[in-house]
C-alpha positions in Angstrom: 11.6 13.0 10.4 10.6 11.2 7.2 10.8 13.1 4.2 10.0 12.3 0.6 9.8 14.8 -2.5 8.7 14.2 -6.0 10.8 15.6 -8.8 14.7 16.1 -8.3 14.7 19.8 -9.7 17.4 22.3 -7.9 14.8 23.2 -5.4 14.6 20.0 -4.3 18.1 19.5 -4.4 18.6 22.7 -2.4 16.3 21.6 0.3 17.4 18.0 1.0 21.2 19.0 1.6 19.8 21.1 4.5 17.2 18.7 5.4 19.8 16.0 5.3 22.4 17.9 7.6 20.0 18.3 10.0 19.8 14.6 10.5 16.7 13.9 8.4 15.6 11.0 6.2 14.8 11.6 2.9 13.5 9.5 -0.1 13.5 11.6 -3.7 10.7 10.1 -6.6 12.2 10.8 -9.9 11.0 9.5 -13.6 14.4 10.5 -14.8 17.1 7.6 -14.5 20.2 9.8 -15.6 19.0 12.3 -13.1 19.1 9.8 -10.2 22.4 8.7 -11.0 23.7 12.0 -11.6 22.4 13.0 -7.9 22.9 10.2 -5.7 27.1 10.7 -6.3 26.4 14.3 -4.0 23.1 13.3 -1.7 22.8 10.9 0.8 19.3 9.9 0.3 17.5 7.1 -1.3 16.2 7.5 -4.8 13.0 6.0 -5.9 13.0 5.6 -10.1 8.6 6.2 -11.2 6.0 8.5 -11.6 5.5 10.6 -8.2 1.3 10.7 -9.0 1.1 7.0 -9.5 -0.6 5.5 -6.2 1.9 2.0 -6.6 4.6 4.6 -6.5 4.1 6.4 -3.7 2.7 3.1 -1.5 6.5 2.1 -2.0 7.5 5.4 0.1 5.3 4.0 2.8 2.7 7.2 3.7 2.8 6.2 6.9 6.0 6.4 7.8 6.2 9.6 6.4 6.3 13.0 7.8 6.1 15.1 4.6 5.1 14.5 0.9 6.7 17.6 -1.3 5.4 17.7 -4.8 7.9 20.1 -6.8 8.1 18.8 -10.3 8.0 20.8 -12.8 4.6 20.5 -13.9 1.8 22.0 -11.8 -1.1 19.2 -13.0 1.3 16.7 -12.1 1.8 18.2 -8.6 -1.4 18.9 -7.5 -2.2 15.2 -8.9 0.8 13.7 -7.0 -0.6 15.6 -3.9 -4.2 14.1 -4.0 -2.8 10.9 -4.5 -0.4 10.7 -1.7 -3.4 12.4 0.6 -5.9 9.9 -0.4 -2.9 7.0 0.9 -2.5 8.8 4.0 0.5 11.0 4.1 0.5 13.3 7.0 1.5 16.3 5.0 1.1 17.5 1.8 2.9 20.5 0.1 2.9 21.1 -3.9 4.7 23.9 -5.6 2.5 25.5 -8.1 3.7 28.3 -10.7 0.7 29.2 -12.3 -1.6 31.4 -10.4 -4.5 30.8 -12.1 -4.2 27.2 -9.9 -4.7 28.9 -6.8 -8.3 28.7 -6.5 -8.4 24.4 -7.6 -6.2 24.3 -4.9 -8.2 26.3 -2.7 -10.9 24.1 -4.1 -8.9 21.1 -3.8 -8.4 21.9 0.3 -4.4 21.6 -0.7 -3.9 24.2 2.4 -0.1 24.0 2.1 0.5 24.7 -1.7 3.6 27.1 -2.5 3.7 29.8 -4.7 7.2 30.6 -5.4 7.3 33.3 -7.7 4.9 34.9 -4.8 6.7 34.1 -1.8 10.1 35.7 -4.0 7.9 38.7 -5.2 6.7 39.8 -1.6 10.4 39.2 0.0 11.7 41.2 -2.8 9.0 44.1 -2.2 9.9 44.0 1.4 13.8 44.6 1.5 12.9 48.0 -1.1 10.6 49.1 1.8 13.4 48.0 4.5 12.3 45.0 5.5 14.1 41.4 5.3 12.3 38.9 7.0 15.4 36.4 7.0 16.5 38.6 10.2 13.8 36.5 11.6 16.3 33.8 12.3 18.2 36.3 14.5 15.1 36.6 16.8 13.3 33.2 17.0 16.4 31.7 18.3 17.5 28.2 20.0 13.9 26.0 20.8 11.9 28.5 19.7 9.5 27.5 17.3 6.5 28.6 15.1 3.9 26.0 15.0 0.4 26.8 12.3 -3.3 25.6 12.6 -6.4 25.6 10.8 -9.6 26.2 13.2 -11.8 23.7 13.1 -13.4 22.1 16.2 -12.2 24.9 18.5 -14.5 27.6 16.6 -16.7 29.4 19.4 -13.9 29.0 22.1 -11.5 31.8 22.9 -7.7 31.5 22.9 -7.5 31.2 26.9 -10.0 28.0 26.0 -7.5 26.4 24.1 -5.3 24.6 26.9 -2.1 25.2 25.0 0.7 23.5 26.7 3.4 25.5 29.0 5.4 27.9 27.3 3.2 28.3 24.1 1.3 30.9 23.1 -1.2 32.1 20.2 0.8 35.3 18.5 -1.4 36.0 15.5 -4.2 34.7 13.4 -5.3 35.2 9.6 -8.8 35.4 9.1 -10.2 35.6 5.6 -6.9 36.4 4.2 -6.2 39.2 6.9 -3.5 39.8 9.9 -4.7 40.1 13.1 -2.7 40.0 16.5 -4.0 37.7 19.2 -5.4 38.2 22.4 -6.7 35.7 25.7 -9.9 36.9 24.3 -9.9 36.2 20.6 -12.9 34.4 19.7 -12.0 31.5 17.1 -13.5 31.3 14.2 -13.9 28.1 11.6 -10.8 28.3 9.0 -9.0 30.7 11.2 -5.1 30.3 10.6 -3.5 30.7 14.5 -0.1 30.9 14.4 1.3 29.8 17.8 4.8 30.6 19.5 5.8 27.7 21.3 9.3 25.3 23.0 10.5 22.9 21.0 9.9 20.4 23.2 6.1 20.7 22.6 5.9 20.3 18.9 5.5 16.8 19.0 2.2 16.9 21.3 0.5 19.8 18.8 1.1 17.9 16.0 -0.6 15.1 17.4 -3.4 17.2 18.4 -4.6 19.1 15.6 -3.6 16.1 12.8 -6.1 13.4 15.2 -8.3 16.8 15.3 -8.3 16.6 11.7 -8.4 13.4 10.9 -11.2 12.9 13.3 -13.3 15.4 11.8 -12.3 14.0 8.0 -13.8 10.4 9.0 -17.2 12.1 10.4 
């Protein structure tokens, strides 16, 4: 895969050493010069010197050709404007960190479905391992080509998850509806904006991808 990330802050840098040892491509938009320099002597990426929200910039990625458009400066404005930008040129994904909570509902607003809270996302794992829990042990059990896979309900609302034709060895686990957990049954009657999450071979993450991004494409140009 194809993935580029605006701002070269330590989460970023965190990320792409794993994302590059797992064989992807990477391409990091940074305004600071030094800061390229300083990086590209420990990452084997490609460095691209501008403003990540500025459309020239981010045509020079190549949308396209790219699988992922992270947004982690360390500005919020800046993200969420670095994420309209790249979805208006046609990146296939786009996934902004934002800090402030009092963004959440402009980026609700915005339809920026894959914003990142971090402070959140820290807060609830930290909750969870006082009550017990550590969700990291999820690695232990989702093992070899298993894979999660996430949608967003659009065209499918009224069916039921039998209807969905899901390829061999997939399956709908769960769903959130309105913010809520609910397990999944062959019954579950979809509704619009209902996140499934799916359970699924590796091998078939290619064709759901395809799937549900022409789904949503299709329904964007309508």
């Amino acid at each position: 895969m194809r993935i580029a990330f605006v701002g070269a802050g330590e989460l970023t840098v965190r990320t792409v050493e794993l994302l590059i040892e797992r064989g992807h491509e990477v391409i990091i938009i940074e305004k600071d010069q030094e800061r390229i320099d300083n990086l590209s002597d420990i990452l084997d990426c490609s460095f691209l010197n501008g403003d990540g929200s500025n459309p020239a910039i981010l045509r020079e990625v190549g949308p396209e050709q790219t699988d992922v458009l992270f947004c982690l400066s360390n500005s919020d404005q800046a993200n969420m404007i670095s994420s309209l930008v790249g979805r208006s040129l046609g990146f296939k994904r786009v996934i902004p960190q934002i800090q402030d909570p009092e963004f959440e509902e402009i980026c609700s607003e915005l339809d920026l479905k894959h914003t990142i809270f971090p402070s959140r996302t820290i807060g609830r794992y930290l909750a969870d391992m006082v009550e017990g829990i550590d969700f990291l042990e999820l690695s232990t059990v989702i093992k070899a080509e298993a894979r999660f896979f996430t949608f967003t309900v659009d065209k499918e609302k009224g069916k039921s998850v039998a209807d969905l034709d899901l390829p061999e060895n997939t399956r709908v686990i769960c769903f959130y509806r309105d913010g809520h957990f609910n397990l999944a049954t062959e019954e579950t009657k979809l509704k619009k904006d209902d996140e499934m999450v799916v359970l699924t071979h590796s091998e078939n993450l290619g064709d759901l991808k395809d799937r549900w991004e022409k789904n949503q494409s299709n329904h964007g140009d309508s």
